[in-house]
C-alpha positions in Angstrom: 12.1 -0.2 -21.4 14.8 -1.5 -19.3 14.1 -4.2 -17.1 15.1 -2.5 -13.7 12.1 0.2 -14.8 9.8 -1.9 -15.4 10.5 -3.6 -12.2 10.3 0.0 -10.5 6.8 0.3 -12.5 6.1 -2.5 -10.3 6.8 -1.1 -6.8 3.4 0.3 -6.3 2.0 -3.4 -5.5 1.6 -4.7 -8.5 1.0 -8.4 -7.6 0.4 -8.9 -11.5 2.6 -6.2 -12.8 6.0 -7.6 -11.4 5.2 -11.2 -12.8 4.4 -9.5 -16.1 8.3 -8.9 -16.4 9.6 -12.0 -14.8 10.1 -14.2 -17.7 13.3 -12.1 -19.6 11.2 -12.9 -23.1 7.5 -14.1 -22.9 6.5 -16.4 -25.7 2.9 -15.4 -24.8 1.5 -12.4 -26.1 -1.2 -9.9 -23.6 -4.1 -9.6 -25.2 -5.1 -5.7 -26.2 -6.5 -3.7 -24.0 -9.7 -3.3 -25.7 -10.4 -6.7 -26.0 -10.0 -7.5 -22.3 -13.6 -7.2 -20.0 -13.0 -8.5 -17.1 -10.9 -12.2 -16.7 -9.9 -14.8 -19.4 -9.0 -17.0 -16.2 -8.5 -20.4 -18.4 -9.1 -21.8 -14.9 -12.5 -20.8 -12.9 -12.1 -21.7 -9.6 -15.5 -23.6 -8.7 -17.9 -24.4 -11.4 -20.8 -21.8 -10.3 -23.3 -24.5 -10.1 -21.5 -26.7 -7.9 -21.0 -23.8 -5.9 -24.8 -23.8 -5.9 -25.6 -27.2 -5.2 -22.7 -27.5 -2.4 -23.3 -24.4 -0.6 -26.9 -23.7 -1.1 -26.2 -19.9 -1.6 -23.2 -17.9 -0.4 -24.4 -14.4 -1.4 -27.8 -14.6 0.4 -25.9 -16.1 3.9 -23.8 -13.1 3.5 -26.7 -10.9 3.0 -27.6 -11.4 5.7 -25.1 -10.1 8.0 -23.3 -7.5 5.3 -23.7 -3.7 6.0 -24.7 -1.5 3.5 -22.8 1.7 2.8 -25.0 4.8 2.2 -22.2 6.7 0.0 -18.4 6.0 -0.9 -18.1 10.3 -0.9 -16.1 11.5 1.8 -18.4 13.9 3.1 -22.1 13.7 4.7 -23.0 11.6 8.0 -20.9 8.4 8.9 -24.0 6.7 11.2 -23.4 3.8 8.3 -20.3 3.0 9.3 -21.2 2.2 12.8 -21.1 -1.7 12.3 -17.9 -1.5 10.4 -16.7 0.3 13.6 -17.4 -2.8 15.7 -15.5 -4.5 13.0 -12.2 -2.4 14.2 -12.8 -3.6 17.8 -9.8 -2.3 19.7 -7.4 -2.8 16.8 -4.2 -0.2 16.5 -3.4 -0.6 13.0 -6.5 -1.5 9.9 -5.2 -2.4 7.0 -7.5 -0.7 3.9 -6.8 -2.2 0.5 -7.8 -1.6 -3.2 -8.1 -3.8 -5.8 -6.7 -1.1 -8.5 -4.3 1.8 -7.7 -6.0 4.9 -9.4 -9.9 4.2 -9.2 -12.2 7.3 -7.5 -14.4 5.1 -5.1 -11.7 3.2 -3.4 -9.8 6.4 -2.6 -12.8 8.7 -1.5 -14.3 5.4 0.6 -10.3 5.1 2.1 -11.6 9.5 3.1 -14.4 8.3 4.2 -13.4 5.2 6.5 -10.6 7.9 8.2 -13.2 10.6 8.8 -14.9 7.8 10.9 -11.8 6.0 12.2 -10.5 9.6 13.5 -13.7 10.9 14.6 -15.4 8.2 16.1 -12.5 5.5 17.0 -9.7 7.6 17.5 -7.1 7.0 14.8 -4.7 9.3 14.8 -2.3 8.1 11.6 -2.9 7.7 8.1 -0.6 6.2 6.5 0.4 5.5 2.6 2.7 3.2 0.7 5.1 6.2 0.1 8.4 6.7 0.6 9.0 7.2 4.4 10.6 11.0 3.5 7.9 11.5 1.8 6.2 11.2 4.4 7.6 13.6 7.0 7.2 16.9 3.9 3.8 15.6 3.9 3.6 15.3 8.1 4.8 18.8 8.7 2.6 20.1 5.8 -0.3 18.7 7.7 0.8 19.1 11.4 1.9 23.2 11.0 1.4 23.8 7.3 4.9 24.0 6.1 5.2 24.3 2.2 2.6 24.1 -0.4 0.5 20.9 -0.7 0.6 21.3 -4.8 4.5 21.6 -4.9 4.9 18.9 -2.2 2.6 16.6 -4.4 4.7 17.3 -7.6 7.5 16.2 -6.0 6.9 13.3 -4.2 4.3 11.7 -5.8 6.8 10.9 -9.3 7.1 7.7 -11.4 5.6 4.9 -10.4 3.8 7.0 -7.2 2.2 9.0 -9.4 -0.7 7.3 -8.8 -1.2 9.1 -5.4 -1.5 12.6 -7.6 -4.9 12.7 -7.8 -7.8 14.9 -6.2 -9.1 12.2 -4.2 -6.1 12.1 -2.0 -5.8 16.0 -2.3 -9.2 16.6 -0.8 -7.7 13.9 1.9 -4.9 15.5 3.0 -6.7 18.7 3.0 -9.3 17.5 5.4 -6.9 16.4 7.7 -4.9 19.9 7.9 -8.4 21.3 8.4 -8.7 19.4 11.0 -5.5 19.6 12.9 -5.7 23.6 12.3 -9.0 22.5 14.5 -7.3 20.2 16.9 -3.6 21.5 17.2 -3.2 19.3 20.4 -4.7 16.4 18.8 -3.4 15.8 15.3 -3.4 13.4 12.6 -0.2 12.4 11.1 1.1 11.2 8.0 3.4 8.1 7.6 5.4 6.7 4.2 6.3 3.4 5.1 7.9 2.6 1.7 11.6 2.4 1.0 11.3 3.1 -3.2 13.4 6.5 -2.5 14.8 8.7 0.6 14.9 11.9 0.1 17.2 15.2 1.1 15.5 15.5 4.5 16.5 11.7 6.0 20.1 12.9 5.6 19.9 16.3 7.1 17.8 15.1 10.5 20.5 12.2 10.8 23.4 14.6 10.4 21.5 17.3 12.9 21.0 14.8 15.4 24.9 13.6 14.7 25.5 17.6 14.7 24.0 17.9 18.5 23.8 15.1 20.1 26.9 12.9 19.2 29.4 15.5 17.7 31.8 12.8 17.4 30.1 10.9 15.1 29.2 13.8 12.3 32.4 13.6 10.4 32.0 9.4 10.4 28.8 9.8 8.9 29.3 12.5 6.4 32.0 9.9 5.3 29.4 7.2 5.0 26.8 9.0 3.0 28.8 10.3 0.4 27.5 10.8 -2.8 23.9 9.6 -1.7 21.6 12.7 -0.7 20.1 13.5 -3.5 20.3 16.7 -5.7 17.6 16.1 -8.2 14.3 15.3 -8.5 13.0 12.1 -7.3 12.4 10.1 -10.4 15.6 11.3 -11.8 17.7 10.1 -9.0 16.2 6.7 -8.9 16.5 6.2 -12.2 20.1 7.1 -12.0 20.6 5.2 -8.9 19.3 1.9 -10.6 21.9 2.5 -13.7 24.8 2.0 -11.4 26.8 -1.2 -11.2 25.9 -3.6 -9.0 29.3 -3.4 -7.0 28.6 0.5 -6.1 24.9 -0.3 -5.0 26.2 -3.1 -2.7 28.8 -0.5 -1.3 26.0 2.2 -0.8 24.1 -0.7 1.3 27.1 -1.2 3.4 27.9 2.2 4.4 24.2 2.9 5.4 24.1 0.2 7.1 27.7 1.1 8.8 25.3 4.6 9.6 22.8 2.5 11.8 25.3 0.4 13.3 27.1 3.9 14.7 24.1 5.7 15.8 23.0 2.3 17.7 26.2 1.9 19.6 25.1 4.4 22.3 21.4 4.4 22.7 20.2 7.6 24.2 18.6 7.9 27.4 15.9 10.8 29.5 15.1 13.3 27.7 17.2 12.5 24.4 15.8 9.4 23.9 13.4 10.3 21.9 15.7 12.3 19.3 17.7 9.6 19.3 14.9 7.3 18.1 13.8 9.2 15.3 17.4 9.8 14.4 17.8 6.3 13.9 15.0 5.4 12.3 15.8 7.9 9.3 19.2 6.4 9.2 16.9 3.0 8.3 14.8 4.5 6.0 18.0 5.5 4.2 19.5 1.6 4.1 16.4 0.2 3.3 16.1 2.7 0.4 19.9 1.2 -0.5 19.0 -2.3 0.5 16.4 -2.5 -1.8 18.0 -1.2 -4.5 21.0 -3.8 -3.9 19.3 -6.4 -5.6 19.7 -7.5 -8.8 16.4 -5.7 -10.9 17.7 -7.4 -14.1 17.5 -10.9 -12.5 14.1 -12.3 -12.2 15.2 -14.7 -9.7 16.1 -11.6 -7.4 12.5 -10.8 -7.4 11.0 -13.2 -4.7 14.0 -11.8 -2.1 13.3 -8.4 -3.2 9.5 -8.4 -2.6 10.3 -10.0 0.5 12.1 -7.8 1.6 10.1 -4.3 0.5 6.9 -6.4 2.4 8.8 -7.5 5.8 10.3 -2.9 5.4 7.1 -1.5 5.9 5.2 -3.7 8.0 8.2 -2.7 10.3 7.6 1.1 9.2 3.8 0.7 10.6 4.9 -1.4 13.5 7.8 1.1 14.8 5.5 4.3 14.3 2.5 2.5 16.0 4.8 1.6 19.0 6.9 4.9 19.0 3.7 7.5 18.9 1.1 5.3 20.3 -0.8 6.1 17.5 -3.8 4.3 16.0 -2.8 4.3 12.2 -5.3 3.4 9.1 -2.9 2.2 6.2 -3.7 2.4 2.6 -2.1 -0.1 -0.2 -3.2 -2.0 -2.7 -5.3 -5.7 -1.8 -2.6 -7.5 -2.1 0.0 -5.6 0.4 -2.4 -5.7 3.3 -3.8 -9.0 2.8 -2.8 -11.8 5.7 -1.9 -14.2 2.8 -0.2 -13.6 -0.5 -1.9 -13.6 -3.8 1.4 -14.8 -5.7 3.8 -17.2 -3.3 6.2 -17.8 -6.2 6.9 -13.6 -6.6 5.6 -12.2 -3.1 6.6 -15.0 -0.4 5.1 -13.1 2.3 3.3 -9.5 2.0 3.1 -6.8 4.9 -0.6 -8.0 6.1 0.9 -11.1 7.2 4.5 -9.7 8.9 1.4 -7.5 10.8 -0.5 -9.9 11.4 2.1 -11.9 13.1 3.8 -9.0 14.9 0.5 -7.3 16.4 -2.0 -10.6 16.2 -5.4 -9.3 16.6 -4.0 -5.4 16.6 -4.3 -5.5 13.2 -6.9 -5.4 11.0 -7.3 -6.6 7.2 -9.9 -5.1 4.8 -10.2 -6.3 1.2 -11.7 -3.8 -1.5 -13.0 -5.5 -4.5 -15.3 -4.0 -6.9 -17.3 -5.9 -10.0 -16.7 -3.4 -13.2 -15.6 0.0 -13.8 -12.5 1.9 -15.0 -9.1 2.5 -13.2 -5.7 4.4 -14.5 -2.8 2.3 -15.2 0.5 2.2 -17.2 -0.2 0.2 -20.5 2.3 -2.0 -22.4 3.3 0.7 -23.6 4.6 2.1 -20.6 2.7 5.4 -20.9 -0.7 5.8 -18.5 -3.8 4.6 -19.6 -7.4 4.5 -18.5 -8.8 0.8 -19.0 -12.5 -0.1 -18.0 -13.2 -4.0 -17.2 -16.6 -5.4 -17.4 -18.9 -7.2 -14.8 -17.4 -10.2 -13.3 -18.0 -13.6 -15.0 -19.1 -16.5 -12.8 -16.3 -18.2 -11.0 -15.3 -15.3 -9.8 -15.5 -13.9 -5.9 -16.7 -10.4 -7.7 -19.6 -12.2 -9.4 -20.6 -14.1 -5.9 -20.0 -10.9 -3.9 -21.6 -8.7 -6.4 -25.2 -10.7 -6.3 -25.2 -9.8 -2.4 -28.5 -7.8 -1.8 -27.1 -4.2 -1.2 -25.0 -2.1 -4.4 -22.1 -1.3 -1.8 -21.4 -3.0 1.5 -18.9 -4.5 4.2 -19.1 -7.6 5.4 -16.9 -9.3 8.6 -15.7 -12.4 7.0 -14.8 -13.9 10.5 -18.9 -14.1 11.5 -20.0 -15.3 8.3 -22.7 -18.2 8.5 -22.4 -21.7 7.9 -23.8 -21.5 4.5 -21.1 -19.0 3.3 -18.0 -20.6 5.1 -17.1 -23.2 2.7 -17.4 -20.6 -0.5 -15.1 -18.3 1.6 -12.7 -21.1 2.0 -12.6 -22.1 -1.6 -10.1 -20.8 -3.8 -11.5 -18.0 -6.3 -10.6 -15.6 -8.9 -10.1 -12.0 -8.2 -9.2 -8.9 -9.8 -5.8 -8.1 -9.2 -4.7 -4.7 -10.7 -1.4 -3.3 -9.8 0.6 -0.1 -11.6 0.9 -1.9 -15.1 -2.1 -3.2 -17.0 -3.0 -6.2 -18.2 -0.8 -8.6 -16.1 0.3 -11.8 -15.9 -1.7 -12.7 -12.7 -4.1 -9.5 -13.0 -6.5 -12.6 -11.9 -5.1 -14.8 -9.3 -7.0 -17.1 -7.4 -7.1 -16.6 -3.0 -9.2 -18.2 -0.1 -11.0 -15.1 0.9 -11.3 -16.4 4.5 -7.4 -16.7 4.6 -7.0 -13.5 2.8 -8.7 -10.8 4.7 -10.8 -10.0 8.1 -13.1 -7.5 6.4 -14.6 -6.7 2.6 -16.0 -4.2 1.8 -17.5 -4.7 -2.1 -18.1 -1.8 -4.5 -20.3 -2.5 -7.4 -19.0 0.1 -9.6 -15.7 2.6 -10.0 -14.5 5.2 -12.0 -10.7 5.9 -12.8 -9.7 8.3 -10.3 -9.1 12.3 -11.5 -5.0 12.4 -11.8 -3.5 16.1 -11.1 -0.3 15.5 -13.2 
């Protein structure tokens, strides 16, 4: 497999994943699947009975003031959830995280959490690290039914975004049309705040706008985008895209950008001001679509600047939406997206929970999903998609702690935790790390939990999520 699709493999968050394919040629060799239960971490952080003796007992102090969750199923009464809503507070944007990409509880508890969020809290966003045209099929699907959810799935959700092709996120998408046919003056909206592809539509709402709004700017633009809307199917075109020479994906960059740098020159006012906003906002999607791609994939030393960037892209997706619609958003990505710290400095400098956290302080909201042992899907070594089970947590670990809490399933506000707990939460401990690709090089990276989130929530145990294609 090339190295530039491996390095796509690892779009989808995968924290270990895209330091799997850093060194060119690894003298180490993963160990096989089978063999792996949970961690082989050569390095626990905190000898368990140290922990013990110097913090009398963290799971009981957070026992004390964690929540327990009645079910991780979508549907049923939400009166549970009630303390996590205090959580939320007045925040406009709650970061919801998962700990693997394609397990069945952390997607149907991410239903679940935006049934209550929506119903009781008034959240009127859910958003998805997907591309951001992907995002506006799925939005008018869901706002006035255009299309067919199935076909719209198909297509969006290829190569590495498979993972989002699953029922659990099906029977999402379905409640909220359900409940917008309900609420037509009140709806929920999709967003795709990722930049791994831009499709057909970004081009056609920039060059409608162009078409009547600014006239003299249409034929400039048509110029500039050349050769980019695509005319196949998503995977394809990336795939392609990512073959070219450096030099022409460099040029691409620069004439997108040229396309945001024109539509900005005369900011709209009154009633097209508005248009004009969203106009160019899909222009961006487009250049961050080509500015990502820019960099060099087959240079491991590109990586940290290209994780960078992709991070600092949709936390200013999320932020422009939230400010444009007013809108309260819930947005799903993996643990290590939405955390306020990264997992990995040396590969992610700075990930999307802390660009938030920085550009809306207390507006935002980080919740950490861990689990101690169950089965997730996953691309394999091989490259094809597996589905891998892991074992319970081994001690050392902040599952193993976490999981010896008093309730099966819980949440836990990591900011009121007592004294007795503070110094474990402030100590550096393994966690399970799964991204797109499995095993990884830093599948088990060690993090401050503290530092690292707001909120858990813990899940005992999960089950590889039900993938439609």
């Amino acid at each position: 497999m090339n190295t530039h699709k491996i390095l796509l493999a690892a779009l989808l968050v995968p924290l270990g994943a895209t330091l799997a394919v850093v060194p060119a040629a690894s003298a180490a060799t993963p160990p096989a699947p089978a063999a792996i239960s949970a961690f082989a971490s050569s390095t626990p952080a905190v000898p368990q009975g140290a922990v013990a003796a110097a913090f009398r007992s963290p799971e009981a102090a957070l026992g004390r003031v964690a929540h327990p969750l009645r079910t991780t199923e979508p549907r049923g009464g939400l009166a549970d959830l009630r303390p996590f809503g205090r959580m939320v507070g007045d925040a406009r944007v709650v970061g919801l995280g998962e700990a693997t990409h394609s397990s069945h509880e952390f997607l149907t508890v991410k239903h679940r959490i935006l049934r209550y969020l929506v119903e009781e809290k008034g959240f009127r966003a859910f958003a998805l690290e997907t591309p951001w045209s992907t995002g506006l099929r799925l939005d008018a699907y869901l706002l006035r039914g255009e299309g067919d959810l199935k076909q719209i799935m198909d297509e969006e959700f290829q190569g590495t975004y498979r993972w989002w092709n699953n029922a659990e996120y099906r029977d999402l998408f379905q409640w909220i049309r359900a409940y917008n046919v309900k609420h037509p003056n009140d709806p929920v909206r999709f967003v795709g705040d990722d930049s791994g592809f831009a499709g057909a539509e970004l081009y056609d709402k920039v060059n409608a706008y162009a078409a009547a709004a600014r006239p003299d700017l249409a034929p400039q633009l048509t110029e500039l985008y050349r050769g980019l809307r695509p005319a196949t199917d998503a995977e394809t075109y990336v795939n392609d895209y990512l073959s070219k020479p450096m030099a022409e994906r460099k040029e691409f960059a620069e004439r997108t950008g040229r396309a945001v740098d024109l539509l900005k020159q005369r900011p709209a006012t009154g009633a097209d001001a508005d248009a004009h906003a969203w106009a160019v906002q899909h222009a961006t999607a487009i250049h961050q679509m080509t500015t990502l791609f820019a960099f060099d994939w087959n240079d491991p030393r590109s990586v940290p600047d290209l994780m960078l960037y992709r991070d600092r892209i949709m936390a200013e997706n999320i932020t422009w939406w939230q400010q444009q619609t007013g809108d309260k958003i819930m947005l799903a990505a993996h643990n290590g997206h939405i955390a306020l710290k990264t997992y990995i400095p040396d590969a992610y400098p700075k990930v999307q929970g802390d660009f938030l956290r920085e550009r809306l302080g207390g507006g935002y909201l980080s919740v950490g999903l861990t689990f101690d042992h169950g089965s997730f899907n996953a691309f394999g070594t091989d490259g094809a998609v597996h589905r891998f089970t892991v074992g319970s947590a081994v001690p050392g670990t902040a599952e193993h702690t976490l999981d010896r809490v008093r309730y099966r399933d819980f949440v836990v506000d990591l900011r009121n935790a007592p004294t007795a707990a503070r110094a474990w939460l402030a100590a550096p401990h393994t966690v399970k790390n799964i991204g797109a690709t499995y095993p990884g090089i830093a599948d088990a990276p060690q993090i401050r939990l503290s530092e690292s989130y707001d909120v858990v929530m813990h899940l005992q145990r999960v089950e590889a999520a039900h993938m439609l294609k």
